[in-house]
KOLDRENDREN-489832 format. One record per atom (N, C-alpha, C): residue in three letters; x, y, z. Coordinates in Angstrom, 3 decimals, padded with zeros to 6 digits. Example, Ala and Ser with C-alpha at 12.3 -4.5 7.8 and 13.67 -1.06 7.14 Angstrom:
% residues 2
r r: ALA	c1: 013.190	c2: -005.690	c3: 007.800
r r: ALA	c1: 012.300	c2: -004.500	c3: 007.800
r r: ALA	c1: 013.200	c2: -003.300	c3: 007.800
r r: SER	c1: 012.850	c2: -002.250	c3: 007.080
r r: SER	c1: 013.670	c2: -001.060	c3: 007.140
r r: SER	c1: 012.900	c2: 000.030	c3: 007.870
This chain:
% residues 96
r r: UNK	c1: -003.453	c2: -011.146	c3: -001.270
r r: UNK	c1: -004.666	c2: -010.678	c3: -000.637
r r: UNK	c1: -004.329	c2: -010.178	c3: 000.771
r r: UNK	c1: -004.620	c2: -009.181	c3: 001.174
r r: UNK	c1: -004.673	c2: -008.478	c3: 003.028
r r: UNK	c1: -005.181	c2: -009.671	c3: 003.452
r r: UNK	c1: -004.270	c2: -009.475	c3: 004.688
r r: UNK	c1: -004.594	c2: -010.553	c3: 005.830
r r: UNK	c1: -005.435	c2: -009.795	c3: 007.018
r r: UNK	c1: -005.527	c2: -008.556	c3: 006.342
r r: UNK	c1: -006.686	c2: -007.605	c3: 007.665
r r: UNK	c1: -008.245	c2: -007.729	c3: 007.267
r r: UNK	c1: -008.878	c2: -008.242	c3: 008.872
r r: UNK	c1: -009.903	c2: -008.693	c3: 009.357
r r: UNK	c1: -011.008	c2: -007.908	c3: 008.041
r r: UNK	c1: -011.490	c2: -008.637	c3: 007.244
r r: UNK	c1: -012.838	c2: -008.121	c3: 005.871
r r: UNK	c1: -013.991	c2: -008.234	c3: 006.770
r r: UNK	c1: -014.297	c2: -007.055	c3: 006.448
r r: UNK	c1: -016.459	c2: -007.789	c3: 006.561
r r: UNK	c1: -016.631	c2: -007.244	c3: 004.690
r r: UNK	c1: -017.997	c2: -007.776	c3: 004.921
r r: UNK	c1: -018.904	c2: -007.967	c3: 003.533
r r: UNK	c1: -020.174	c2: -007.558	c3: 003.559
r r: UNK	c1: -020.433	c2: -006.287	c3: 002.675
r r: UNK	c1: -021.559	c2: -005.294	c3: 002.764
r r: UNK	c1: -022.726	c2: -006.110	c3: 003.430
r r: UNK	c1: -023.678	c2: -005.914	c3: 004.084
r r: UNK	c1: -024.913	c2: -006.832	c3: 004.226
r r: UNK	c1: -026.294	c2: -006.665	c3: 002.944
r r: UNK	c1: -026.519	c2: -005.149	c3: 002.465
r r: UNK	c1: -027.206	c2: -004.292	c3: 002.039
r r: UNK	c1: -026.953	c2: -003.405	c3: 001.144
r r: UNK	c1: -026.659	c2: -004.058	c3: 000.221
r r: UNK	c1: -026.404	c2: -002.466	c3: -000.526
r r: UNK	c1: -026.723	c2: -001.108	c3: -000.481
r r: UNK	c1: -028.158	c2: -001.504	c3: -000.564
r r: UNK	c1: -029.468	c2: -000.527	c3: -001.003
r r: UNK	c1: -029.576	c2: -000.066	c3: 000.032
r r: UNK	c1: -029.754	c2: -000.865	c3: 001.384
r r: UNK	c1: -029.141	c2: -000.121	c3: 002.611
r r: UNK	c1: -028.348	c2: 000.894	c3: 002.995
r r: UNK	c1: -026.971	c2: 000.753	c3: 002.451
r r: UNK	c1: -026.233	c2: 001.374	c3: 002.337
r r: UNK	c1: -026.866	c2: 002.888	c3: 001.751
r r: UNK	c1: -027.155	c2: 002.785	c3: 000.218
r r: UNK	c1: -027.909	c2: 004.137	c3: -000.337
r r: UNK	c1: -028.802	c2: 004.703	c3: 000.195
r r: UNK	c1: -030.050	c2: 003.720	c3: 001.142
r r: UNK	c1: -030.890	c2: 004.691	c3: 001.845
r r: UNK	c1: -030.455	c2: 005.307	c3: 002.958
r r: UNK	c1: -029.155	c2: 004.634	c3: 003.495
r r: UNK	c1: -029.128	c2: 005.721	c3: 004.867
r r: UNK	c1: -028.038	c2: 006.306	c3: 004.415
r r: UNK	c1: -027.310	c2: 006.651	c3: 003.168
r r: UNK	c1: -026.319	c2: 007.564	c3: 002.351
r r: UNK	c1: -027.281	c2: 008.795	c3: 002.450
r r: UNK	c1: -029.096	c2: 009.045	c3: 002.411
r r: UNK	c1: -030.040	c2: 009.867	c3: 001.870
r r: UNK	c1: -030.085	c2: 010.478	c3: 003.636
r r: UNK	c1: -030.162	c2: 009.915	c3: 004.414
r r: UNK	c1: -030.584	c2: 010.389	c3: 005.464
r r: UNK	c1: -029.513	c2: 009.998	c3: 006.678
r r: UNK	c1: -028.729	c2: 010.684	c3: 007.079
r r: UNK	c1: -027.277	c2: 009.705	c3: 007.579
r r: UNK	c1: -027.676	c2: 010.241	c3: 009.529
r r: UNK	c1: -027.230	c2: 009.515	c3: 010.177
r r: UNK	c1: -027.366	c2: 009.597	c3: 012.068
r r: UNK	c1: -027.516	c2: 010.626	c3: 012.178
r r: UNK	c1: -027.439	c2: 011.832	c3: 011.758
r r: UNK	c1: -027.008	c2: 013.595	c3: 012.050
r r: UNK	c1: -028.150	c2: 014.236	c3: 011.289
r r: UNK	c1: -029.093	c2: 013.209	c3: 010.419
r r: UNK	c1: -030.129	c2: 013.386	c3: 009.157
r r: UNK	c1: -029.408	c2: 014.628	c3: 007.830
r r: UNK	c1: -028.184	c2: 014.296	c3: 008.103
r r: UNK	c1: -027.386	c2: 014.790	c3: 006.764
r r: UNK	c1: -027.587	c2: 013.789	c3: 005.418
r r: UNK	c1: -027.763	c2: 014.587	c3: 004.581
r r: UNK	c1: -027.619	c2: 013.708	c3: 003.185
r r: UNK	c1: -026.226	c2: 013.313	c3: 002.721
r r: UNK	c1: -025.697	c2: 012.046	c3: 002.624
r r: UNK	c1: -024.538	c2: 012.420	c3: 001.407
r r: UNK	c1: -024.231	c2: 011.631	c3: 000.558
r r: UNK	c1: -023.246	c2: 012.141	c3: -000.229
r r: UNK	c1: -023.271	c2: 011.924	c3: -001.798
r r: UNK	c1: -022.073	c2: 010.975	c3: -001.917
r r: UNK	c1: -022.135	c2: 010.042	c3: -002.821
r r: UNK	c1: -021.052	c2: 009.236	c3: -002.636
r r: UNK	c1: -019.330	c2: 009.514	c3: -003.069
r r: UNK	c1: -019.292	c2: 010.866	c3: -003.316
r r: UNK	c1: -017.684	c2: 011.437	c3: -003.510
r r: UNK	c1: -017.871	c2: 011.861	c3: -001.961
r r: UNK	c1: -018.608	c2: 012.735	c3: -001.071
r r: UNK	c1: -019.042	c2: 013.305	c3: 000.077
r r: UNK	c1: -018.734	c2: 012.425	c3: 001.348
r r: UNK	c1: -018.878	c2: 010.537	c3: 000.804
r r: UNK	c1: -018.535	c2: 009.849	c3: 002.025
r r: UNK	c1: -017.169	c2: 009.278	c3: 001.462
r r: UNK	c1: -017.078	c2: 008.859	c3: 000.871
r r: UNK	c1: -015.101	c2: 008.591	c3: 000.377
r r: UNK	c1: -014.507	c2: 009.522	c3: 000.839
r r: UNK	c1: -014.640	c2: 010.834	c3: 000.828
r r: UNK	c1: -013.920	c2: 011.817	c3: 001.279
r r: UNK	c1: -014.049	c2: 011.697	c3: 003.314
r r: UNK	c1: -015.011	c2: 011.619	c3: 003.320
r r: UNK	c1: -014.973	c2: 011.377	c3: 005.341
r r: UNK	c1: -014.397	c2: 010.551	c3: 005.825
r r: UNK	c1: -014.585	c2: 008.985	c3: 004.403
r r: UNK	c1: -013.856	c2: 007.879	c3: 005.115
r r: UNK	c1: -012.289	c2: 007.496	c3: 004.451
r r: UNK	c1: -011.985	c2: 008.663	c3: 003.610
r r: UNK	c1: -010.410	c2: 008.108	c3: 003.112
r r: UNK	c1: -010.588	c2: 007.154	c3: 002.453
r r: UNK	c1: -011.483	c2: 006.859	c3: 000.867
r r: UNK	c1: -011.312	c2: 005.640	c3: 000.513
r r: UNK	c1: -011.664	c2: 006.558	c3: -000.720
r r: UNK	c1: -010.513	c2: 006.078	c3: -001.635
r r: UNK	c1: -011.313	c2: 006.411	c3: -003.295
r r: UNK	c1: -012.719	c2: 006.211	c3: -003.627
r r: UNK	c1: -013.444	c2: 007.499	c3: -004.403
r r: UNK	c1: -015.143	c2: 007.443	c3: -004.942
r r: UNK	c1: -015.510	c2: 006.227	c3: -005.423
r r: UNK	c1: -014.288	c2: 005.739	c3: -006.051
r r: UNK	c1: -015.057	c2: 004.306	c3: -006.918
r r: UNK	c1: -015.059	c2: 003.165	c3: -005.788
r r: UNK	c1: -014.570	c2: 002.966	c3: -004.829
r r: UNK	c1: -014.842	c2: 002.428	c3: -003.560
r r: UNK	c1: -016.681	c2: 002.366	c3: -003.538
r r: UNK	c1: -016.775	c2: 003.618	c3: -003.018
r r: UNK	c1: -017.847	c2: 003.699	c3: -002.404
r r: UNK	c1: -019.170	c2: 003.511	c3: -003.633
r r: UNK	c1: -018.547	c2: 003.829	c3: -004.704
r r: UNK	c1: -019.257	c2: 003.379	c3: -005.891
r r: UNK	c1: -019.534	c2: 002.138	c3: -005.987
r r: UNK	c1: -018.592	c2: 001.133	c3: -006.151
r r: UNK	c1: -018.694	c2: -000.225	c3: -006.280
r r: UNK	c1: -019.427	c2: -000.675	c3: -005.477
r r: UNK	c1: -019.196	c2: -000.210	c3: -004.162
r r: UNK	c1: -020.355	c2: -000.802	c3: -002.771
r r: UNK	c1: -021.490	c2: -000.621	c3: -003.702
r r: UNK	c1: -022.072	c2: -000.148	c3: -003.395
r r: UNK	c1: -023.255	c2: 000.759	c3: -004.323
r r: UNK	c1: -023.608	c2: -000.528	c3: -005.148
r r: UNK	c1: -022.882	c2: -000.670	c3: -006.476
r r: UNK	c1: -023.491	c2: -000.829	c3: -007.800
r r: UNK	c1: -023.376	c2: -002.563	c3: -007.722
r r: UNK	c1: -022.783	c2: -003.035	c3: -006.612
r r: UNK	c1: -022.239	c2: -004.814	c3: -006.468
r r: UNK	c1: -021.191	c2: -005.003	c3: -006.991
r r: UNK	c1: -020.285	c2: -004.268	c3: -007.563
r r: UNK	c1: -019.363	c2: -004.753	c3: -008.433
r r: UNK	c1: -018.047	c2: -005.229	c3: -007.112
r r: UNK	c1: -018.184	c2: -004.398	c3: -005.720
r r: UNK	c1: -017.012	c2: -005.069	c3: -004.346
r r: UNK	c1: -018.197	c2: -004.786	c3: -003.449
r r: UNK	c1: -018.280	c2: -006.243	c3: -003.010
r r: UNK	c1: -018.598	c2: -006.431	c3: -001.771
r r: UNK	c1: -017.962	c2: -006.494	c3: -000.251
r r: UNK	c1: -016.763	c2: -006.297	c3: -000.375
r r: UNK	c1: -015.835	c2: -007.004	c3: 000.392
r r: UNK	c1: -014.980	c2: -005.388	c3: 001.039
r r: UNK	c1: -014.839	c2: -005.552	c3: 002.415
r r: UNK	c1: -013.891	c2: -004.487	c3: 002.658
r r: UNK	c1: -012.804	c2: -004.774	c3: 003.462
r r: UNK	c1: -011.865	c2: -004.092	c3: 004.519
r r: UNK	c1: -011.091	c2: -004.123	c3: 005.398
r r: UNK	c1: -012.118	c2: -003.370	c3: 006.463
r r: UNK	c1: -011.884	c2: -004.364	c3: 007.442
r r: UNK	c1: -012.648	c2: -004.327	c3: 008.804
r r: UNK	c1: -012.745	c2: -002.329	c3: 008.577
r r: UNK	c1: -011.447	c2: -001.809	c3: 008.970
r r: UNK	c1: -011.257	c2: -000.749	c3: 009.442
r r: UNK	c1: -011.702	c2: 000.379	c3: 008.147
r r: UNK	c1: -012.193	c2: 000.355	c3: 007.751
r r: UNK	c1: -012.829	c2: 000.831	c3: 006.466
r r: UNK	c1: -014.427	c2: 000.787	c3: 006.542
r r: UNK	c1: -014.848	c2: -000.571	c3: 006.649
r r: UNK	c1: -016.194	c2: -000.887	c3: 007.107
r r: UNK	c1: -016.528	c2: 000.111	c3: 008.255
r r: UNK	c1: -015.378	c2: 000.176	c3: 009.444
r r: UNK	c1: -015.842	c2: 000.826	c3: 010.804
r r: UNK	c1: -016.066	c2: 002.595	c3: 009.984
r r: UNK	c1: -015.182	c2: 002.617	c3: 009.706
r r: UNK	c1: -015.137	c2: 003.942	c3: 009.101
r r: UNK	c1: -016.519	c2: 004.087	c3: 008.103
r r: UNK	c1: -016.925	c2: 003.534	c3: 007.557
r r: UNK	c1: -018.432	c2: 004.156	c3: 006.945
r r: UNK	c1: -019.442	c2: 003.784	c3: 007.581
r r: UNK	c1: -019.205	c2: 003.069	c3: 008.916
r r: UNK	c1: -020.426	c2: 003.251	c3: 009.460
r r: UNK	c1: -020.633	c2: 004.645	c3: 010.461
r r: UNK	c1: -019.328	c2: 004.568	c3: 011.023
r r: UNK	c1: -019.143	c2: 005.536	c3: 011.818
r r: UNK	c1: -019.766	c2: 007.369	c3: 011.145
r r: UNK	c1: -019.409	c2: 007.114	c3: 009.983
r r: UNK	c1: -019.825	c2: 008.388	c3: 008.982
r r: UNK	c1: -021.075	c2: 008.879	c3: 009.167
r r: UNK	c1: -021.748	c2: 007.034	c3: 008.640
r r: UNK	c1: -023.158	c2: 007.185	c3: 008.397
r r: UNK	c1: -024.081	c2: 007.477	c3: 009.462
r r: UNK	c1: -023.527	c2: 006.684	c3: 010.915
r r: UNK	c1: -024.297	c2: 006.897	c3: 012.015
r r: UNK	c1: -024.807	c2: 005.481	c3: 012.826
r r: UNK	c1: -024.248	c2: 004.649	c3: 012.329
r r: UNK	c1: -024.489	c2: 002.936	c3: 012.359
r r: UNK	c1: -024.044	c2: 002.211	c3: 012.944
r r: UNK	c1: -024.111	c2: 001.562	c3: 013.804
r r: UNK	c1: -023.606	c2: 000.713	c3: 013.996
r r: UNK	c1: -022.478	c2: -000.443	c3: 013.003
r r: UNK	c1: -021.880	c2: -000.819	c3: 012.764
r r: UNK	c1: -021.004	c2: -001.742	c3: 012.217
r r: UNK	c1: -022.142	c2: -003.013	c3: 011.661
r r: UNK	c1: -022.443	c2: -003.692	c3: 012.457
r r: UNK	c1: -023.350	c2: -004.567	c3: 012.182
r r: UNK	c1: -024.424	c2: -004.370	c3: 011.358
r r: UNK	c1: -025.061	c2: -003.074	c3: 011.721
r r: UNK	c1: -026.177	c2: -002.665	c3: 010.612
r r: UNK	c1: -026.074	c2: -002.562	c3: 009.212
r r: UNK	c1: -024.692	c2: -002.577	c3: 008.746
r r: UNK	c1: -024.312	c2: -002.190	c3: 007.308
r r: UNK	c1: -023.587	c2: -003.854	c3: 006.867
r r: UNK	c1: -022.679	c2: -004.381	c3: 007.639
r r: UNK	c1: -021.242	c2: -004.897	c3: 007.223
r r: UNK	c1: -021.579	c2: -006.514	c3: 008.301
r r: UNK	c1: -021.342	c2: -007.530	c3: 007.507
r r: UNK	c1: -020.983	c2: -008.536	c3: 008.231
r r: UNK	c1: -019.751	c2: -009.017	c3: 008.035
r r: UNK	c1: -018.775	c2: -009.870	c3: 009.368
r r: UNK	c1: -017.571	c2: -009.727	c3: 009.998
r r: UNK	c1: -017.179	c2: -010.957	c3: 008.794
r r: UNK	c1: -016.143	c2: -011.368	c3: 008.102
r r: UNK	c1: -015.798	c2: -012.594	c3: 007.870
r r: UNK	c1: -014.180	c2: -012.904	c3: 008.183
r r: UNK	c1: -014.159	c2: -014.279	c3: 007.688
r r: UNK	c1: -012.824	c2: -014.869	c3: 007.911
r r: UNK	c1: -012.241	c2: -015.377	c3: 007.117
r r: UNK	c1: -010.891	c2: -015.552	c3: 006.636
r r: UNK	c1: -010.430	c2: -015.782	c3: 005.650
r r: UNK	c1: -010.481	c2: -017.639	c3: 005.298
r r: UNK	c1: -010.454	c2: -018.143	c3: 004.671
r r: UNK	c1: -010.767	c2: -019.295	c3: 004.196
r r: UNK	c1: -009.797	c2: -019.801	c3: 003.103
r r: UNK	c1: -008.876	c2: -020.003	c3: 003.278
r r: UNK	c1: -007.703	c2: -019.946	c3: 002.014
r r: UNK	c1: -007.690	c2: -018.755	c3: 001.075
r r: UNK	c1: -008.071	c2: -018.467	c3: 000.206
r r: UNK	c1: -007.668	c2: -017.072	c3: -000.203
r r: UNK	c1: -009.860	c2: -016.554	c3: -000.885
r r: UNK	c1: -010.669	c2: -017.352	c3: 000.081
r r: UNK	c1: -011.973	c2: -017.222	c3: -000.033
r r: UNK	c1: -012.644	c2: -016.387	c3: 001.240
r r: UNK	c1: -012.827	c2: -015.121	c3: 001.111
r r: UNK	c1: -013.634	c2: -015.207	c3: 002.086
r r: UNK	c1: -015.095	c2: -015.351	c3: 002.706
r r: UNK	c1: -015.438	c2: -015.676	c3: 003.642
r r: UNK	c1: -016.678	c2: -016.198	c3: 003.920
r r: UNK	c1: -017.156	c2: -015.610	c3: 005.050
r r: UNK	c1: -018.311	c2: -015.278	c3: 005.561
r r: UNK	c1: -019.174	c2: -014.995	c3: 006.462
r r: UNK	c1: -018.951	c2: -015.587	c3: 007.762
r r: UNK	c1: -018.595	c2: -014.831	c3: 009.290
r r: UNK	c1: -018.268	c2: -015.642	c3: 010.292
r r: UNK	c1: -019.209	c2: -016.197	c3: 010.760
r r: UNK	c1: -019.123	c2: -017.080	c3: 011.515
r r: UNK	c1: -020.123	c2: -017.503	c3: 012.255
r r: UNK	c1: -021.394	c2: -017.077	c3: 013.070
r r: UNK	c1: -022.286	c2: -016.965	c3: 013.199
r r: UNK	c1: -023.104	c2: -016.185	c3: 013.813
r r: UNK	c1: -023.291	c2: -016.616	c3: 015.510
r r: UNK	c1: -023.305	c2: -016.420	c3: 016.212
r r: UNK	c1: -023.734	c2: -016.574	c3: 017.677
r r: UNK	c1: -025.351	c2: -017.202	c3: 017.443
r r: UNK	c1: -025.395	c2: -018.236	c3: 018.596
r r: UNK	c1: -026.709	c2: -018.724	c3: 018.704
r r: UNK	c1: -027.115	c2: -017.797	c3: 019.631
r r: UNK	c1: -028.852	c2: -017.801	c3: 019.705
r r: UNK	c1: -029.447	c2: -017.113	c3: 019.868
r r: UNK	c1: -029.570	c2: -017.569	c3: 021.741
r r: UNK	c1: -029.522	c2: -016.898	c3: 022.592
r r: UNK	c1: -030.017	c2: -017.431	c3: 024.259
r r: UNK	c1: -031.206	c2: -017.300	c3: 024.382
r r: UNK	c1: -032.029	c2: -018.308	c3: 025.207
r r: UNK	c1: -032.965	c2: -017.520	c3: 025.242
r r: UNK	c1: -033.337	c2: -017.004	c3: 026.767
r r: UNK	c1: -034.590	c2: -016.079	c3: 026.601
r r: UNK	c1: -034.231	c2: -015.537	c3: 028.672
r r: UNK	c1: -035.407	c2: -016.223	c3: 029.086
């Protein structure tokens, strides 16, 4: 298994609605963003359909960056856990 930093989709469906309307209000198609972000169609397919949830940090950055997103809005950060990965920790909330 890569020892480089995974996040884990947050949204799928997320993902597909702002695939329809992307930061630039471009549409695109899921061969259309594999191709921007260097990742085979069935990549971006699987996101999609649930079949991989799971990415390499720098991959994640790369389809948000496509889409228009922030990182966080799409992808949460995790950590490896013996060969499990899991969801990092979240920051408590401050209050003002």
């Amino acid at each position: 298994m890569s020892e480089a930093p995974m996040c884990r989709i947050y949204d799928r469906a997320l993902l597909a609605r702002l695939m329809k309307r992307t930061g630039t209000g471009a549409k695109l198609t899921t061969r259309g963003l594999a191709e921007l972000v260097q990742v085979p169609n069935a990549t971006i397919g699987a996101l999609l359909n649930g079949d991989q949830r799971f990415l390499p940090r720098e991959k994640a950055e790369r389809i948000a960056v496509a889409i228009g997103v922030d990182l966080m809005i799409l992808w949460v950060p995790c950590e490896r856990a013996g060969r499990v990965f899991v969801d990092a920790t979240a920051p408590e909330a401050v209050a003002v």
